[in-house]
N, C-alpha and C positions, 0 to 999 in steps of 0.2 A: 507670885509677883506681889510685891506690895507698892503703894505711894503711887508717882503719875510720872511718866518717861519724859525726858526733857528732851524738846523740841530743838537746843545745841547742844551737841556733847553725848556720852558719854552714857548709860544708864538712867538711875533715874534722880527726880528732882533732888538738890540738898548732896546730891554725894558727887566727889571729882575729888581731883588731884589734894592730900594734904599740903598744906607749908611747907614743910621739908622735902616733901617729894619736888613740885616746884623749884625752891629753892636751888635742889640736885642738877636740875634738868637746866633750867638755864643758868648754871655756873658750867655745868658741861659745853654746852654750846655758846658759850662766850668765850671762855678754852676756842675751842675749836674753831669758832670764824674770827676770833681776835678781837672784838668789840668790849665795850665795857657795858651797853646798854642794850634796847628794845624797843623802837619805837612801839606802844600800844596802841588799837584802834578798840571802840569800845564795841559789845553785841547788841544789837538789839532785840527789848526785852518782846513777847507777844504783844502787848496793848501796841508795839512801834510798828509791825507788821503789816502792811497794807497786801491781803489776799484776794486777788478777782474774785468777783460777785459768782456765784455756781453758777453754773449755764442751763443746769436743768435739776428736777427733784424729785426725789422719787416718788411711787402711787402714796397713795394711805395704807395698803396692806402691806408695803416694806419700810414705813417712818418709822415703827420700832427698831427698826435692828439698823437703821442709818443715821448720820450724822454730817451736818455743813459746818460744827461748833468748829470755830477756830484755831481752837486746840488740836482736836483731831484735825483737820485737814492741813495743819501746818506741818503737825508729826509725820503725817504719810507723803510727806513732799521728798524727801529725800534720803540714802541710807546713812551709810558711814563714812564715806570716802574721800579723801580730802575735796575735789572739789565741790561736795556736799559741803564739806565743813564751810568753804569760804564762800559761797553762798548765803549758807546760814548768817555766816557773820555780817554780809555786806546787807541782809533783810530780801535777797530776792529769791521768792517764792511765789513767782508768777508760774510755774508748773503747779501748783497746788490740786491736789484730787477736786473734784468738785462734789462726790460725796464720797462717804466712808463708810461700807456696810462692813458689819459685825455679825455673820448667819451664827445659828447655836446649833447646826445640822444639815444635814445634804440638802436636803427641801428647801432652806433657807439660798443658800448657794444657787440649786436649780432657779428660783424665783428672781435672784437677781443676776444672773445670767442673761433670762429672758428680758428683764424689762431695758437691761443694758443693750442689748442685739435691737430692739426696738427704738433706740435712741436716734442711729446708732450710739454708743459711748465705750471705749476701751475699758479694759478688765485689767488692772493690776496684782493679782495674789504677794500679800504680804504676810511674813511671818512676826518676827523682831524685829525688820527692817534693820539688819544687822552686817547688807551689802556694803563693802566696798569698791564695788564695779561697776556702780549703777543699773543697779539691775530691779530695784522696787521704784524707779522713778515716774512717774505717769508719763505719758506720753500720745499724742494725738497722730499717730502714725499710719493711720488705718483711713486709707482715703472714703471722705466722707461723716468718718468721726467729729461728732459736735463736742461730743463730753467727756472727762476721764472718772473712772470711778475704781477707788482702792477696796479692794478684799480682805479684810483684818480676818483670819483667821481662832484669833486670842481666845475666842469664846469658846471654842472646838478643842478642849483642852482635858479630858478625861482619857485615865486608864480603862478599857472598855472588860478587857478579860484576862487573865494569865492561864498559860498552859503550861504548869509546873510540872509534868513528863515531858514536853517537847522541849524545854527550858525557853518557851518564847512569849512575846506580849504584845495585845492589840493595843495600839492608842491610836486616838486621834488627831490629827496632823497639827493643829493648833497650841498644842502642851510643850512650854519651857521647859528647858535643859533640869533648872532646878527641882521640878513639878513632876519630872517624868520619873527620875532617880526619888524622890521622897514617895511615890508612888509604889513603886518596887522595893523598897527599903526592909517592910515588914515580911514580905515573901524570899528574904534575901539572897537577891538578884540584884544585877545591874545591868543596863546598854553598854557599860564601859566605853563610850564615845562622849571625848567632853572637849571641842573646840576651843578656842578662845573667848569666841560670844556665847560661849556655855548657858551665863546666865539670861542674857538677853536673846535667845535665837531658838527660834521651833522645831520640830520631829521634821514639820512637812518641809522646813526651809532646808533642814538638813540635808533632805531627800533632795528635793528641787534642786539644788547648789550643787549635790557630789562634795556635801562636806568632807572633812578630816578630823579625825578627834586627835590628841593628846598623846595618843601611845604611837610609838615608831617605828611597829615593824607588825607582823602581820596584819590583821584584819585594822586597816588605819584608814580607810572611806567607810563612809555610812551604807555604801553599796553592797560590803560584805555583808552588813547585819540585817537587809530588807529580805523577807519570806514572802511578802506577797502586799501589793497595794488596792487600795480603793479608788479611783480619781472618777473626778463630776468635772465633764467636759460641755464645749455648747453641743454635743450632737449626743448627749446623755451619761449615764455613769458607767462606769467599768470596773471588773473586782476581777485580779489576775487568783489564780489557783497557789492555794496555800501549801510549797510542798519544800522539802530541805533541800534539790536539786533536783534537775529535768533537763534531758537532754532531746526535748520535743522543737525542734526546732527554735530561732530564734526568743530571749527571752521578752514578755511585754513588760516586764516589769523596767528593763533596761532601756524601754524606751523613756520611760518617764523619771527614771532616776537622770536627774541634772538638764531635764529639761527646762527649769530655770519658770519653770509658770505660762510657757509659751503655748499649752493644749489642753492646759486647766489645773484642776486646784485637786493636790493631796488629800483628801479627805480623812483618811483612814492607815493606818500600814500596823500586819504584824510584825516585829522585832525578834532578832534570835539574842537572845541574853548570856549570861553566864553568873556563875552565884559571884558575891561579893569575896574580893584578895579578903586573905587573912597573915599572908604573907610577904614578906617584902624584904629587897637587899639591895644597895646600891651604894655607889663613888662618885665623890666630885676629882676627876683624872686633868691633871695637867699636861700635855704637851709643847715642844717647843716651838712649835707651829700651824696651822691650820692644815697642812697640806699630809703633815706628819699625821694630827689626828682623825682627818679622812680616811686615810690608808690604815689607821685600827681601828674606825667603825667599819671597815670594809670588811677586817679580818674578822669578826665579831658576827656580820651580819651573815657573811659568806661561813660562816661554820656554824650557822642554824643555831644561836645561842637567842635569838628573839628576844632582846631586850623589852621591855616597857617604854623606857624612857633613854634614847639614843643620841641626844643632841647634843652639837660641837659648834660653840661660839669661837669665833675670831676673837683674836688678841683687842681688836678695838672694839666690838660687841660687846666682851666681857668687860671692858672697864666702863663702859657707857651706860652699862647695868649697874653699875656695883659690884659686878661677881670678882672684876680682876683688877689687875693696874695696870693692863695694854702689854705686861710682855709673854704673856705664853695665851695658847689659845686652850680653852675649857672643855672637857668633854662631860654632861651630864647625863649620869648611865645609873639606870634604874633598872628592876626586876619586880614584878608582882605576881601572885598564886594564891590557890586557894588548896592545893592538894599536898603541899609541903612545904620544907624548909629551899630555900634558893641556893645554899651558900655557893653549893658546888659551879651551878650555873655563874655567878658574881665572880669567882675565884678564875675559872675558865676565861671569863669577857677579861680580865684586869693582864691577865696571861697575854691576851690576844692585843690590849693595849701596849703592853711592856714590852712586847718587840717592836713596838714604830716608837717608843719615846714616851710614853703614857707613863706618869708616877700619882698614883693616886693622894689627894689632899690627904692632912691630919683629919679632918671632920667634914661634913655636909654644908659646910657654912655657903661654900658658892655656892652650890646650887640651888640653896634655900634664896640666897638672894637674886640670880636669876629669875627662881621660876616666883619670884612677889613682882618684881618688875615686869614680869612677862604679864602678868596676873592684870597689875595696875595699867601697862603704858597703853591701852585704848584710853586712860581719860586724859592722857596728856594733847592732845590733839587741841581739846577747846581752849586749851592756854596758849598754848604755840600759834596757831593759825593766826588771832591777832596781833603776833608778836613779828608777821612776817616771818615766822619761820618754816619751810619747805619739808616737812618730814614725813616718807611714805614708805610703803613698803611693794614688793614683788617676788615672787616666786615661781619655782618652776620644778622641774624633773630632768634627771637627763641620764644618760649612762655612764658608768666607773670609766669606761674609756677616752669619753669625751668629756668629763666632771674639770680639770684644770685648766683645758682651752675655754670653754667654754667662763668658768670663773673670772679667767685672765681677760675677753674678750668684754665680758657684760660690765667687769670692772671699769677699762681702759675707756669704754665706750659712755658711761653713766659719768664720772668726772669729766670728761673732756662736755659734756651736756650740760653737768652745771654751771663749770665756768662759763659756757658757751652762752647760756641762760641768764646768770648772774653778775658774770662778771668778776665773780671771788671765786676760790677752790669753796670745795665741799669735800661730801666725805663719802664712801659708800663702805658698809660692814654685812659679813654675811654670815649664815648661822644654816644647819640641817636640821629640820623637822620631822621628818620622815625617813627611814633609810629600807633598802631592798638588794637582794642578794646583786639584784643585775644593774642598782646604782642608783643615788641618792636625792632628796629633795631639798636643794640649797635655797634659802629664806635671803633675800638680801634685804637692805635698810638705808636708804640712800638722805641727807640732812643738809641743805644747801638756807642759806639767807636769802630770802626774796626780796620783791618789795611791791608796799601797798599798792594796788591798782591795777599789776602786774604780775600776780599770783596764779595764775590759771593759765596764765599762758606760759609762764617759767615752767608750772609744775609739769603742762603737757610736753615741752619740748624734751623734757627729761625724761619722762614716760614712757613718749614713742620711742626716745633713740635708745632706753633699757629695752623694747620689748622688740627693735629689730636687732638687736644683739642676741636676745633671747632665742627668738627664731633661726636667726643666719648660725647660729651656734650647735642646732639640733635640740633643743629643747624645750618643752610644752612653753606654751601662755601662761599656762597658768594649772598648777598641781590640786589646787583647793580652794582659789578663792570666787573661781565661776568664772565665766565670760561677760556677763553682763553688757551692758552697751561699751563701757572701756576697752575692751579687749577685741571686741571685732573685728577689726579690721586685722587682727593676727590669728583670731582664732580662724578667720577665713580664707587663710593661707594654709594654717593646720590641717584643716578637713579635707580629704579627697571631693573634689567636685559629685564625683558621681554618691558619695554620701549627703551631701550638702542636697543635690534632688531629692534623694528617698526623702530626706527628712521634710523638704516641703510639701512631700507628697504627703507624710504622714498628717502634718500641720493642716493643712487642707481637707482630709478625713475630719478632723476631728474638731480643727478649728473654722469652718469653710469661711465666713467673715474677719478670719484674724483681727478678733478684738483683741486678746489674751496676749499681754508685754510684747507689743510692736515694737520693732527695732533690738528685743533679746534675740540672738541666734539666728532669726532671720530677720529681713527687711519685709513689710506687709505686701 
């Protein structure tokens, strides 16, 4: 990591959207809602900021590794999510952590645990702060809680060991996406898990979330690649047994994967690795439709060809990228290895397209410009939000059976919300991220014109009536981007009741005061 993370937006300071990228984005959406302009409102800069006074401070034996500097506690006020962003932009940061510890080790962690339970004050664990679900947001949930205090892990960022016969690596739960991989580089190895908040987003967030990396078909959660973790809890630490499988009863490892921060802080985890591709083969494949392309990543995936990279943008995806010009929908199909040449497998998948309609491009060109757009559009956010434009995203899972009621349903039902919302038509485009023999993860992108004052309530009524589509439809909340406080109220439709107890029981074990992310997963 270099330079200092900007408090709106996007990475870090000095870097966002270029000119022309802009330029792109709102000439598209001018197209689309029929306007000629944008009303702008401006952001406000940190000096404009007014943050409540901390409530409380830490001993003397934890003011090294904490901080009330306004910097920091502005950054850990909120993640990435749109009504983050408008927030941000409107200057209210009246949630603001009241301090912000930085441990360089478990010790560190245990110490400010205890002086937090002492307050009482809430525990946030923060990685990247790279949530869109509100899921690193402070929060005084816990009755009785005076204070909130955020857990920056950033400092906990080292490769600890490699076991280059097990092909696997301990790190630290704190260490970016790009730090982990430059890490393993020399030992030539990789995680081969790279999100989209790649650069900005942690080992332990990964863990915490049930992230998803990049490739689309086998091992595509971070679940697959955990061997064994560390976690520092308030009722002490825990280190599950480092083994390739175990059929010993229930896993403990499972319970803390995508626990969200709600029973303590990742500390530690080994990884199972794989040496670095040296291989590689892939097409930008046209079809005449999205429904057509579905049905050959189906044949594709269903004939155990395990693409790398399996994604199929709609006709208006792809032109909203640059990839296309809205009339055929895109399939981006990749292959990577390190033990051979692909062709055979490339040659098979193009097979397996060509009976639904699939004609592969002259060159790579789409999907080079896809996956920059895909790359870049996290920073478009901090331009848009001011601009009153509504631009979010959603995702889910569902099975090959139920995949085009289910599309048809979320569609019919997300337009009819923004008009409802807005007042103008919008848009909604949808894309697959992930694909599995037994059926696929469609990405949707929904783009509606708001207006200033009334952004948070336009964007939720759009939200809720996508994610009771989602539900009444059969399919998850949410495939990858976590539950966080966003999603609750569906995720707790999701969960059988009698799971929904185990897990407070477990909560209670381990958290008895629920400090740790009040109102994540459960309510305190």
């Amino acid at each position: 990591m270099t330079g200092r993370r900007k408090i709106f937006g996007w990475g870090f300071e000095g870097e966002g959207f270029t000119p022309p990228e802009e330029e792109f984005a709102l000439a598209t959406y001018a197209r689309l809602f029929g306007v000629d302009g944008f009303e702008e409102r401006a952001v406000p800069g940190l000096g404009e900021i007014r943050l409540p006074a901390p409530r409380v401070a830490p001993p003397a034996s934890l003011a090294a590794i904490c901080s009330a500097a306004p910097h920091d506690r502005a950054l850990h006020s909120f993640g990435k999510s749109y009504p983050d962003t408008v927030h941000g932009m409107l200057g209210d940061y009246g949630i603001a952590p009241d301090v912000v510890a930085y441990p360089h080790d478990e010790a560190d962690i245990a110490r400010v645990i205890d002086w937090a339970g002492g307050q009482p004050a809430t525990i946030t664990p923060f990685g990247g702060g790279s949530s869109v679900v509100g899921g690193v947001e402070p929060a005084l949930g816990t009755k009785g809680a005076k204070a909130a205090v955020t857990l920056d892990l950033s400092r906990m960022d080292r490769l600890v060991e490699v076991d280059p016969v097990s092909r696997a690596g301990r790190f630290e739960g704190g260490i970016f996406g790009p730090a982990l991989e430059a890490a393993l580089r020399p030992h030539g190895l990789t995680l081969r898990h790279f999100p989209q908040s790649f650069e900005h987003s942690t080992l332990g967030g990964w863990i915490a979330t049930r992230s998803a990396g990049h490739y689309a078909s086998l091992r595509t959660h971070i679940d697959d690649f955990v061997e064994s973790l560390r976690v520092v809890t308030p009722r002490g630490a825990l280190e599950t047994r480092r083994l390739p499988g175990s059929g010993a009863g229930p896993s403990p490892d499972r319970l803390f994967i995508g626990s969200e921060g709600t029973l303590g802080v990742i500390s530690e985890a080994w990884i199972r690795l794989t040496p670095r591709p040296g291989f590689r083969a892939g097409s930008a494949v046209w079809f005449p439709d999205f429904f057509a392309a579905a049905r050959g990543v189906r044949a594709i995936i269903q004939a155990g060809l395990a693409p790398a990279n399996c994604r199929i943008l709609d006709p208006d995806e792809a032109r909203n990228t640059g990839a296309g010009d809205g009339a055929a929908a895109l399939l981006v199909l990749g292959f990577e290895g390190w033990d051979g040449p692909l062709d055979d497998l490339h040659a098979r998948a193009l097979a397996c397209a060509a009976d639904h309609g699939g004609r592969p491009a002259p060159d790579l060109a789409p999907a080079e410009k896809w996956r920059t757009a895909f790359i870049r559009m996290p920073y478009a956010r901090e331009r848009m939000v001011p601009r009153a434009i509504i631009a979010d995203t959603f995702e889910t899972a569902v099975t090959w059976d139920r995949f085009e009621a289910l599309h048809a349903t979320v569609t019919k039902a997300t337009l009819a919300a923004i008009r409802a919302a807005t007042g103008r038509p919008g848009q909604i485009t949808c894309r697959f991220t992930h694909v599995y023999p037994d059926g696929p993860a469609p990405y949707f992108s929904f783009h509606a014109l708001g207006r200033h004052g009334a952004l948070l309530e336009q964007w939720r009524a759009i939200k809720e009536a996508a994610s009771e589509a989602l539900i009444a439809s059969g399919g998850t909340i949410t495939h990858h981007h976590a539950v966080g406080r966003d999603h609750r109220p569906w995720y707790d439709r999701q969960r059988p009741d009698l799971f929904a107890d185990a897990f407070r029981a477990a909560k209670a074990a381990l958290d008895p005061a629920s400090l740790f992310n009040p109102g994540v997963l459960l309510d305190p």
